[in-house]
C-alpha beads as a LAMMPS data file, in Angstrom:
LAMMPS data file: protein, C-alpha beads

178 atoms
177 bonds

1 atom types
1 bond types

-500.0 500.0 xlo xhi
-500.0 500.0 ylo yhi
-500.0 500.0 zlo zhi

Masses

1 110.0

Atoms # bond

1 1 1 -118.614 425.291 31.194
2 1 1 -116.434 422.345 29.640
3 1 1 -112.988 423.074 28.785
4 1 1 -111.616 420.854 25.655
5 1 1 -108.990 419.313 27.709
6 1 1 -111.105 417.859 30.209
7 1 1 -113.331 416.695 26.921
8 1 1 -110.239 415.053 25.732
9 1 1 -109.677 412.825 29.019
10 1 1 -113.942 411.861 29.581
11 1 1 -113.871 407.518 29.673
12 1 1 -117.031 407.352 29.458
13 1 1 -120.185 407.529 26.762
14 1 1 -120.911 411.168 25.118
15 1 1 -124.504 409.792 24.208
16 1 1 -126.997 407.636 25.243
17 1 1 -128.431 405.432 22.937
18 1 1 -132.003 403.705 22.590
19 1 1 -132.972 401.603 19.969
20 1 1 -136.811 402.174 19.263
21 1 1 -139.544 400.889 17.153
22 1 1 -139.832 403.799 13.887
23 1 1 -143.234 405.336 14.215
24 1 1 -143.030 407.515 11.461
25 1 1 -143.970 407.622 7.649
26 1 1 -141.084 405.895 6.294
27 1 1 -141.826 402.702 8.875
28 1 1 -141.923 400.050 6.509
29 1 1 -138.035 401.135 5.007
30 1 1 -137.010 401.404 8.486
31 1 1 -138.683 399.714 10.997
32 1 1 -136.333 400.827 14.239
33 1 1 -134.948 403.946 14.770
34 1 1 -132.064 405.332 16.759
35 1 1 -132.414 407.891 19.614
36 1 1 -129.348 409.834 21.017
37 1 1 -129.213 411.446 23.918
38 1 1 -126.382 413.472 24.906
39 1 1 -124.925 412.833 28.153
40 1 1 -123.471 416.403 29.384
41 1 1 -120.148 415.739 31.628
42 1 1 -118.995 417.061 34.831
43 1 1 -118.555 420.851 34.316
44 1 1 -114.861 421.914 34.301
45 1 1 -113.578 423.266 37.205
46 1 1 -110.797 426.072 37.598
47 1 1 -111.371 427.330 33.961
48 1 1 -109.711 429.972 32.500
49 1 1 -113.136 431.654 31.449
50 1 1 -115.533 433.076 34.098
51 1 1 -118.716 434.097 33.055
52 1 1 -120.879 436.581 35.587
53 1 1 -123.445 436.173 36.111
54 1 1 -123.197 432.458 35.903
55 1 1 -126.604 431.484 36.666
56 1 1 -130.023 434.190 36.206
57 1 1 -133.453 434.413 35.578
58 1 1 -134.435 436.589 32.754
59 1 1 -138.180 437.875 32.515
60 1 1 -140.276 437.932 30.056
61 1 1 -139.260 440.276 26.917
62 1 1 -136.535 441.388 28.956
63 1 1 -132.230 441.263 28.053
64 1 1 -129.388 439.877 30.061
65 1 1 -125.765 440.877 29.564
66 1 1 -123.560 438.213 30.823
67 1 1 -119.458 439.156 31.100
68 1 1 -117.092 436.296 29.719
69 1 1 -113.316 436.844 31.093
70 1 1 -110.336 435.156 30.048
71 1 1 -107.735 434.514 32.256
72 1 1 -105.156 432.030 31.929
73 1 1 -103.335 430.726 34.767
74 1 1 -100.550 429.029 32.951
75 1 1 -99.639 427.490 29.690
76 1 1 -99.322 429.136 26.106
77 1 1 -101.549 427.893 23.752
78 1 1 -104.889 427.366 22.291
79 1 1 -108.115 427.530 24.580
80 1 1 -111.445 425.701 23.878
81 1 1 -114.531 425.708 26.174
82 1 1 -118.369 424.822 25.488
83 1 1 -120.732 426.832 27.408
84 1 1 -124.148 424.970 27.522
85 1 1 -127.461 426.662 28.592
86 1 1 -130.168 425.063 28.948
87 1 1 -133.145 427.645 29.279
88 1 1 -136.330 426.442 31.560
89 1 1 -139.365 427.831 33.038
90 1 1 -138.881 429.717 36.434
91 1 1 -139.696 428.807 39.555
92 1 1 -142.028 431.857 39.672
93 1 1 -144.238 430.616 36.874
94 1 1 -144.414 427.228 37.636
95 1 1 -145.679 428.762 41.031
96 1 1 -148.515 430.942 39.641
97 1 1 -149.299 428.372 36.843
98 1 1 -152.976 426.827 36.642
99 1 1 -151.759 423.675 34.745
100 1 1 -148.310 422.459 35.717
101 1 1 -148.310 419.655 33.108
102 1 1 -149.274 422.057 30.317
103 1 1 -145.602 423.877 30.644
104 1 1 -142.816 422.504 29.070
105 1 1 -140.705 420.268 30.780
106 1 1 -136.742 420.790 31.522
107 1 1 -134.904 420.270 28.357
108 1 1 -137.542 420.536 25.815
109 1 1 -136.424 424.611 25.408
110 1 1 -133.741 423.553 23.559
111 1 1 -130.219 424.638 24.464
112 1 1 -128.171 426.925 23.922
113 1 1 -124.071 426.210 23.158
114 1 1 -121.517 428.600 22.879
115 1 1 -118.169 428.101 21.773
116 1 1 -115.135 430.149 22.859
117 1 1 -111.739 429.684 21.280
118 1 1 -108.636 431.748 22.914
119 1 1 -105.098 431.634 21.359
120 1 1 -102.135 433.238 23.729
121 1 1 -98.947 433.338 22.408
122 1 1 -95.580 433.077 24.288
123 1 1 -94.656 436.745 25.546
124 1 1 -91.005 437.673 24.445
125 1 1 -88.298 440.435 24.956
126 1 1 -86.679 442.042 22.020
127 1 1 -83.152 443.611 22.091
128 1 1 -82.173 446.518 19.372
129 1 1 -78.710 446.016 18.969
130 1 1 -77.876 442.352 19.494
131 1 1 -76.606 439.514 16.790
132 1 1 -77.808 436.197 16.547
133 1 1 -75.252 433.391 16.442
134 1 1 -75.647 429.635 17.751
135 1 1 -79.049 429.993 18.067
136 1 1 -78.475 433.070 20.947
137 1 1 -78.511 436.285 20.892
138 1 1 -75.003 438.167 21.457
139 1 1 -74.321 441.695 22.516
140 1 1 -71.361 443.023 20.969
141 1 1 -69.542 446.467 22.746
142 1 1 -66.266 447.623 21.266
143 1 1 -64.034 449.132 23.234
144 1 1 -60.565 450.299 22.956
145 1 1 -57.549 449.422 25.713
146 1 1 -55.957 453.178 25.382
147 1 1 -57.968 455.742 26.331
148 1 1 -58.259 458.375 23.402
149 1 1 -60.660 461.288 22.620
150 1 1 -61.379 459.215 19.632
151 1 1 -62.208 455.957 21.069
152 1 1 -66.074 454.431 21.512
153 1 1 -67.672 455.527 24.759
154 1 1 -67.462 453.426 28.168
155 1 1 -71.029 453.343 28.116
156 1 1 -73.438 451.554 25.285
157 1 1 -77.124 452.321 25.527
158 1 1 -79.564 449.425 24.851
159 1 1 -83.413 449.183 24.128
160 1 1 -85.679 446.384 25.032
161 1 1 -89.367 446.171 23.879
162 1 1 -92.024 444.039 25.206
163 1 1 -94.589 444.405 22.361
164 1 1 -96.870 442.222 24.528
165 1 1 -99.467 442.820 26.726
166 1 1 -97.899 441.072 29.716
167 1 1 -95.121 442.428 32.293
168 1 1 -91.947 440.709 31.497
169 1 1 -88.903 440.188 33.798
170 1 1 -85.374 439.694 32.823
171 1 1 -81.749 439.238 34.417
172 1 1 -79.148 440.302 32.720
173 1 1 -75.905 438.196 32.682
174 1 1 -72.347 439.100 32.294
175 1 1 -69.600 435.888 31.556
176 1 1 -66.210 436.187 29.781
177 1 1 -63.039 436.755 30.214
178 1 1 -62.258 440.741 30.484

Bonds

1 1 1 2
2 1 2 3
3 1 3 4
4 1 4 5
5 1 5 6
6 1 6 7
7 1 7 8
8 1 8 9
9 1 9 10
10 1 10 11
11 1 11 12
12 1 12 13
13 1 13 14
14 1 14 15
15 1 15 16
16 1 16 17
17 1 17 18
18 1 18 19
19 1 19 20
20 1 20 21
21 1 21 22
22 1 22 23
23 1 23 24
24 1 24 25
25 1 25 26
26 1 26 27
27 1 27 28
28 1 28 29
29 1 29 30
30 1 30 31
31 1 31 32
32 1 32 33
33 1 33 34
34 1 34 35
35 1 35 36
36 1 36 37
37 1 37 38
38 1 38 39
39 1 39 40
40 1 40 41
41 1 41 42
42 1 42 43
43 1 43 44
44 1 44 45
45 1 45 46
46 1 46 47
47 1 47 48
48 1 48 49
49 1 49 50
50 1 50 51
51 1 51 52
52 1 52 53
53 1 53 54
54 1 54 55
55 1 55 56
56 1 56 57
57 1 57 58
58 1 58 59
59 1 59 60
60 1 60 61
61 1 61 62
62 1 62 63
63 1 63 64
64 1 64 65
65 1 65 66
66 1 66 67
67 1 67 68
68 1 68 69
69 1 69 70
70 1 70 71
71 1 71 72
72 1 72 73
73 1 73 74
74 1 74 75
75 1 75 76
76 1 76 77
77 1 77 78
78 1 78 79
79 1 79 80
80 1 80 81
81 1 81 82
82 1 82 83
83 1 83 84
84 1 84 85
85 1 85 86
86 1 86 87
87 1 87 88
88 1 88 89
89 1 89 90
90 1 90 91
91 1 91 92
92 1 92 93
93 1 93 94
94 1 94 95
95 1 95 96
96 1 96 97
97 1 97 98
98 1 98 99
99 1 99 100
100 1 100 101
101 1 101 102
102 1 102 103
103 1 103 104
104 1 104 105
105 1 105 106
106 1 106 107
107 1 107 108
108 1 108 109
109 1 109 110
110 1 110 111
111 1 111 112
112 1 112 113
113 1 113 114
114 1 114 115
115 1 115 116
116 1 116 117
117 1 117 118
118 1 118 119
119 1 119 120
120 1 120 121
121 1 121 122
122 1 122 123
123 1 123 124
124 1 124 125
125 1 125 126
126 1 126 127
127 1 127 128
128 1 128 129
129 1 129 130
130 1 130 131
131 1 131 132
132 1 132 133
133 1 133 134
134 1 134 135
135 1 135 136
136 1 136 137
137 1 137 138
138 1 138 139
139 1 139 140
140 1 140 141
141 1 141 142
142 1 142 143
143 1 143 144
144 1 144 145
145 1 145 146
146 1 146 147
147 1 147 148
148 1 148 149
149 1 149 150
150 1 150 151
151 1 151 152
152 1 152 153
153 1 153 154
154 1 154 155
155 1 155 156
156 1 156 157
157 1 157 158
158 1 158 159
159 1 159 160
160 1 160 161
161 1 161 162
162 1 162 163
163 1 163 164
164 1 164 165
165 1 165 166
166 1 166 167
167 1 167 168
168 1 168 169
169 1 169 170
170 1 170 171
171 1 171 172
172 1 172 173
173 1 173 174
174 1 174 175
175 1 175 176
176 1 176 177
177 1 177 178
């Protein structure tokens, strides 16, 4: 598992690079030839994705389900990781095998890369009955000096909704002069 941001901050080469004589049919336009080899980097540690199980054997014509969660520990934002597999023979068949150098080697299975991409957005409280001025929102409760049967009530009823997924905690705070 790499995680973007620890892509971002690598220092060192993402491939290695030989330069080799061309062997193929178009030789004579091209005598060399460019090979690239990827260099994978320290896997990422403390990700916000776990994946279980993270390592397995699967058998011949058989299926694996593998469980990705995503859990981040901080930050709002956008989430990139690169899973790379790379498949290889198991231990058990290079065991019973006749020819060892007949199998293929590590790497040559190809390998498999998965991309995960997570946006979380900033969790926020809404208020029903409040009135945005200076860039703040503003509760406004009228009541009168004199106490009359037709005067507001003491006592004003408010609604907040979390229309996130995440528990929210507020404080409430009273300044003024009453």
């Amino acid at each position: 598992m790499f995680d973007q941001k620890d892509l971002n901050n690598v220092e060192n080469d993402a491939f290695n690079i030989k330069i080799v004589k061309n062997q193929s049919f178009d030789k004579g336009l091209f005598p060399f030839k460019f090979n690239f080899t990827a260099i994978e980097p320290e896997p990422s540690q403390n990700s916000c994705y776990d994946i279980q199980p993270s390592s397995v054997v699967v058998g011949s014509r058989q299926t694996q389900e593998f469980v990705v969660r995503f859990a981040p520990t901080k930050e709002v934002g956008n989430f990139k990781s690169i899973v790379l597999a790379t498949p290889e023979i198991a231990q058990e068949e290079i065991e019973i095998a006749t020819n060892v150098d007949d199998l293929p080697k590590k790497g040559t299975l190809g390998v498999i890369a998965l991309g995960f991409d997570a946006n979380t957005t900033e969790p926020f409280l809404s208020l029903d009955k409040s009135t945005e001025m200076d860039g703040e929102k503003h509760i406004r409760i009228k009541h009168w000096s004199v106490q009359d049967e037709d005067a507001p009530s003491l006592i004003s009823k408010l609604t907040f909704s979390n229309d996130s997924k995440a528990d929210l905690t507020f404080n409430l705070g009273v300044t003024g002069p009453f």
